[in-house]
Every structure is written in structure tokens, then in C-alpha cells.
C-alpha positions in Angstrom: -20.3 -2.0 16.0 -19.3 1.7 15.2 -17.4 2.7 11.9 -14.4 3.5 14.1 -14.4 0.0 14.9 -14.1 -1.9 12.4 -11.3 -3.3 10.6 -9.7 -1.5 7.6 -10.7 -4.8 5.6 -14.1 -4.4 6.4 -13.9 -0.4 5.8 -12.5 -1.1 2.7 -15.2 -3.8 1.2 -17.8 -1.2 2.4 -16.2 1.0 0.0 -16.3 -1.3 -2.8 -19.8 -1.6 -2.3 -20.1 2.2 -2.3 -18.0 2.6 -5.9 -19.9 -0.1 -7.7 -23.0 1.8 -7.2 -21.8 4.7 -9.6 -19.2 3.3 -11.0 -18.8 -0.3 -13.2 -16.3 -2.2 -13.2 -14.7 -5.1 -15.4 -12.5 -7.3 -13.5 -12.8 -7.5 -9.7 -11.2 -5.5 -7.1 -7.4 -6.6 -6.1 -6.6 -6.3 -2.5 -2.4 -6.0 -0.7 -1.7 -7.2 2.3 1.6 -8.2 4.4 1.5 -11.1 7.1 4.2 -13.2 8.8 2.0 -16.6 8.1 2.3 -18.7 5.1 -1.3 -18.8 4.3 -2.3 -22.2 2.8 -3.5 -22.3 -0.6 -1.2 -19.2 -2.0 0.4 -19.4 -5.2 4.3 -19.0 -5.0 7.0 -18.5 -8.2 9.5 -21.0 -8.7 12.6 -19.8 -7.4 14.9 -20.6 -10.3 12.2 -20.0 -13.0 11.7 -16.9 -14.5 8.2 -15.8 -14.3 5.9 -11.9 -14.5 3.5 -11.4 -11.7 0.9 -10.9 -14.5 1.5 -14.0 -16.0 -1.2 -15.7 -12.9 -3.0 -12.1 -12.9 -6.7 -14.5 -14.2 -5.9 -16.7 -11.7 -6.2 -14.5 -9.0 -9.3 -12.7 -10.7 -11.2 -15.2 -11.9 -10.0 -18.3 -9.6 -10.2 -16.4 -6.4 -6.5 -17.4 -5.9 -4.1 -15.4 -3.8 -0.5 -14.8 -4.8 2.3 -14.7 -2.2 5.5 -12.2 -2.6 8.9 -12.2 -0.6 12.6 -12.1 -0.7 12.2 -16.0 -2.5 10.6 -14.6 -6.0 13.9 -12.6 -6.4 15.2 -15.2 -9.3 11.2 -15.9 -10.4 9.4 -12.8 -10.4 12.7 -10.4 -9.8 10.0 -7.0 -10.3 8.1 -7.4 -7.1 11.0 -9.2 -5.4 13.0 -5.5 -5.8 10.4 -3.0 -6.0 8.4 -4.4 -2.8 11.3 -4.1 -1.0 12.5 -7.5 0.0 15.4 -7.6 -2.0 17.7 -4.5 -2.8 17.2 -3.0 -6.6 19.7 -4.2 -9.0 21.1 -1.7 -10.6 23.1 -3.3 -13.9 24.2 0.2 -15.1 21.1 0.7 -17.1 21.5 -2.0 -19.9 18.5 -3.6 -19.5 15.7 -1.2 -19.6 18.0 0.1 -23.3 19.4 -3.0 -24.7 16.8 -6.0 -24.2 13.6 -4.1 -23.7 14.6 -0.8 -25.3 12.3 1.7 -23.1 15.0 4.5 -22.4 16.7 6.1 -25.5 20.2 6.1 -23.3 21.7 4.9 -20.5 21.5 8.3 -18.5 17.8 8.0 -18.2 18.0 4.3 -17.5 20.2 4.4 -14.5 18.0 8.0 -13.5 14.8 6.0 -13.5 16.5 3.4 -11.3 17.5 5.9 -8.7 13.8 7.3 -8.7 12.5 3.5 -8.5 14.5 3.0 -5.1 13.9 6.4 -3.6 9.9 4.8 -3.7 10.4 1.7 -2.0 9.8 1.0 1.7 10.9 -1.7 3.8 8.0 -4.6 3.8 6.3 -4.8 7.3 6.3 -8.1 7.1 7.3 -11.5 5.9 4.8 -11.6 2.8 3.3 -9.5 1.1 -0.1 -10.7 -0.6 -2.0 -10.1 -3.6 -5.9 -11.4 -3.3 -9.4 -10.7 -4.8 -10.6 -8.1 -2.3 -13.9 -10.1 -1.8 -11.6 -12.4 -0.6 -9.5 -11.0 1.7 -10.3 -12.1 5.4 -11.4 -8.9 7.8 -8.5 -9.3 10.2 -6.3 -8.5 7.2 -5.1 -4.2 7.1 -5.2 -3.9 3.4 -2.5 -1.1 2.4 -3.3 -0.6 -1.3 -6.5 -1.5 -3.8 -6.6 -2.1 -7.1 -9.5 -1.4 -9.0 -10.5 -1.5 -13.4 -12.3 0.9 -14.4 -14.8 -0.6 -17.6 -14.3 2.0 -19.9 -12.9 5.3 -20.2 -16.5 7.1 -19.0 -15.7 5.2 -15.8 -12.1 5.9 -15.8 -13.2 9.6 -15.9 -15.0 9.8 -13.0 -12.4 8.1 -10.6 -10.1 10.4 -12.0 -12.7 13.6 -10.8 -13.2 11.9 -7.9 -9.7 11.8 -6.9 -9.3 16.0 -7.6 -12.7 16.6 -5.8 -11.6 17.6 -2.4 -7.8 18.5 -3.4 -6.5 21.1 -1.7 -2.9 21.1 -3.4 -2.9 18.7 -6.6 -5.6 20.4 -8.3 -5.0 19.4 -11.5 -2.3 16.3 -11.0 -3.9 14.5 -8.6 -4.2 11.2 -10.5 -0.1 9.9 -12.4 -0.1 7.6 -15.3 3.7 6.8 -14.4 6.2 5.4 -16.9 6.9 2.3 -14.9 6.8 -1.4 -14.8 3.4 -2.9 -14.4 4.4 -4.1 -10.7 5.6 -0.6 -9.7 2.4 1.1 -10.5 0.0 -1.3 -9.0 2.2 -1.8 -5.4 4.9 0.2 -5.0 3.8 3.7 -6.3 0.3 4.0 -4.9 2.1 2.4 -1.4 4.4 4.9 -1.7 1.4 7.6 -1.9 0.0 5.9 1.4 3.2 8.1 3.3 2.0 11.3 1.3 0.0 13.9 3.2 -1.9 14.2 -0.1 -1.7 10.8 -2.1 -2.6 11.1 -5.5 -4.5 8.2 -7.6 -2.3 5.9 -10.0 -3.3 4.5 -13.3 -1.0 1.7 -14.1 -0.5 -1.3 -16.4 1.3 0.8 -18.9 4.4 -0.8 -19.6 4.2 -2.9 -23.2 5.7 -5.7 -22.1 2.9 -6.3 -19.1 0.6 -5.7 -21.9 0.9 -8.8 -23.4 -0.3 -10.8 -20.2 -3.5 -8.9 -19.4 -6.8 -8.4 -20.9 -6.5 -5.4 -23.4 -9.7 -3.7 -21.7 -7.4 -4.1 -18.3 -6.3 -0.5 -17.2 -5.8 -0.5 -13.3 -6.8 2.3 -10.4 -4.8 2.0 -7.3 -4.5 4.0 -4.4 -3.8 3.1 -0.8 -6.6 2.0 1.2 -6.8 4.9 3.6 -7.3 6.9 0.4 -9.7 4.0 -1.4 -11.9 5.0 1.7 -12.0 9.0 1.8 -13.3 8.7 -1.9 -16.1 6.4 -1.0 -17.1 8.3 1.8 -16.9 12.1 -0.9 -19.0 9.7 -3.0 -22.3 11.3 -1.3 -22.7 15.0 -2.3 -20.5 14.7 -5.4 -21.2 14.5 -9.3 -21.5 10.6 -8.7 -24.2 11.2 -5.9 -27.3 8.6 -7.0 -29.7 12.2 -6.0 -27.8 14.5 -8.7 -29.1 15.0 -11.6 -25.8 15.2 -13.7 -26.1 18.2 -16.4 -25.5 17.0 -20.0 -26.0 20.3 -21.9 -26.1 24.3 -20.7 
């Protein structure tokens, strides 16, 4: 079978493969997908339970599960529910984000960040959105965004020169560390960047609170997977090429 031929799944898992030659990893990649099935097996929040995404984060990591978003989660896991675009963004004048969590100094920049947040979001193609250990995720699947975790900062650093290697216009902000909720910056943003003629890499998992559900050595990559695939394939003939002999001293 040609390259052209195959499925973005399988595109995408080649590209994996590519990345962990030159690049290590700590946690295993994370895969999104939408789909009208309910696909058997999927974790789903309680609808009148509060709950964070990153709350079941291990269990999709290290149990293989898959986690299933919609319009349901939006009195569970409201983040997703809003910012994946099932539900429309709640906009409570800006109290929350200054009162109860205290992120914004005033409510001006709380009620500015919330307009930015829905100018990002795009209507979900379909029924469900889902979140799945890319090794998992079945080839008939089109993967829209990847999520990978960098092991250190060395390895951090060269996804981040990856991303500016064949820029034509971000030269030097190709790659956002956004001010955002955890959910935002591992869906929504780098989805958002899969519209962009040039979409630029996103670290996420930045927000304190999501900080006190995830690993402290967790810092997430994402881009969309069109992207995730153009910087496997500039892999060859770049500083991460397995045939360059990387200067350490002039």
C-alpha cells in the first residue's frame, strides 16, 4: 500500500515510531478522535458529579483506557464539555477564574480571556470526541490532535527546534505555552492550530490546579496530527537526523 493510502491513524503511529527514535519519552502518546458510536469499554463522567479530565489521565496512560467526551460531561467535567464545543462557554461575568481560583488579578481580564477561549472553539464533527493511548487507537480512526511528554527539558528542546525548522513565518514563536486550563491546551488550542495555514506547537498542562492531578515530570506537546506528521517526516536531514553528528563545542 502507498503512503498516500493509508489512513491518518496509521500515518500518525508511523510517526510515533519516527520521534521515539531521537527523542524519549515518559508517558505514552495520547491520541483525539470524534465518532458517532458509543465505543464499548470508554470511560464516561457522572453527569451530576463534578469531576477534572485529569483526574482518570493514569488511567488512560497506564490502563490503556479510552475516555469519551460530549454535550453529557457538561455538569461532570464542565472544561471539555465547553471548550470542545458541545456545550456553549459559560460566561459567569468572570468571577470564577478571580474569586475561587484567583488566576486573573480583575474581572476585565477574566471576562477578556473568556471571549478569547470561545473565539478557539469549533463545532465537534461528531457525537464524541475521544481521548485514547495512541497505540491504541484503531486505524480506521482520523486522529485530529496528539499529545506527546517530552522526558526532560533536553527533549523538550528539540521538539521545540523541530517545530521552527521549516517555518516560514513564526520564526521565533512557533511553539505557545498559553495561559489556559489544562483541557484547552491539550484539545482545543492545538485543534484550533489544525485550521492555521501555519500551526504552531503547544506546551500545555500549565494551569496549577491541573497540576495537582498529573505526574510532576508531566509537561505535554500537542499539535494536530497533520502537523504531528510534517515533523516526523523533517526528522531526516535535521539536527535530530540518526547520521548527524550534532556539534557540542566550536
Amino acid at each position: 500500500m502507498r503512503v498516500e493510502e493509508l489512513m491518518n491513524s496509521e500515518l500518525v503511529k508511523e510517526s510515533l515510531r519516527k520521534f521515539t527514535e531521537v527523542v524519549s519519552f515518559n508517558y505514552p502518546a495520547v491520541g483525539w478522535y470524534f465518532s458517532s458510536e458509543e465505543i464499548e469499554n470508554s470511560f464516561i463522567f457522572k453527569k451530576e458529579k463534578w469531576a477534572c479530565m485529569f483526574m482518570y489521565l493514569k488511567m488512560v496512560i497506564n490502563k490503556g483506557k479510552r475516555i469519551r467526551f460530549s454535550g453529557d460531561n457538561v455538569n461532570a467535567c464542565t472544561g471539555p464539555a465547553e471548550f470542545f464545543g458541545f456545550n456553549e462557554l459559560e460566561d459567569d461575568g468572570g468571577v470564577f477564574l478571580v474569586e475561587t481560583e484567583r488566576f486573573f488579578k480583575t474581572l476585565e481580564i477574566s471576562q477578556a480571556y473568556t471571549k478569547e477561549s470561545a473565539s478557539l472553539i469549533h463545532p465537534p464533527k461528531d457525537t464524541y470526541l475521544y481521548m485514547e493511548k495512541l497505540e491504541n487507537i484503531d486505524n480506521v480512526e482520523e486522529i485530529e490532535v496528539v499529545n506527546i511528554f517530552p522526558a526532560d527539558l533536553t527533549n523538550l528542546t528539540k521538539l521545540i527546534t523541530l517545530s521552527g525548522y521549516d517555518s516560514v513565518t513564526s520564526l521565533m514563536d512557533n511553539v505557545l505555552i498559553p495561559n489556559c486550563s489544562g483541557c484547552q491546551s491539550i484539545f482545543e488550542i492545538p485543534y484550533n492550530q489544525k485550521f492555521k495555514e501555519h500551526p504552531k506547537s503547544i506546551i500545555g498542562l500549565m494551569e496549577p490546579m491541573v497540576r495537582n492531578f498529573v505526574p510532576k515530570d508531566m509537561v505535554s506537546f500537542s499539535v494536530p496530527a497533520n502537523r504531528f506528521i510534517e515533523m516526523a517526516n523533517n526528522i531526516e536531514g535535521s539536527f535530530l537526523d540518526k547520521n548527524f553528528k550534532n556539534p557540542t563545542g566550536f
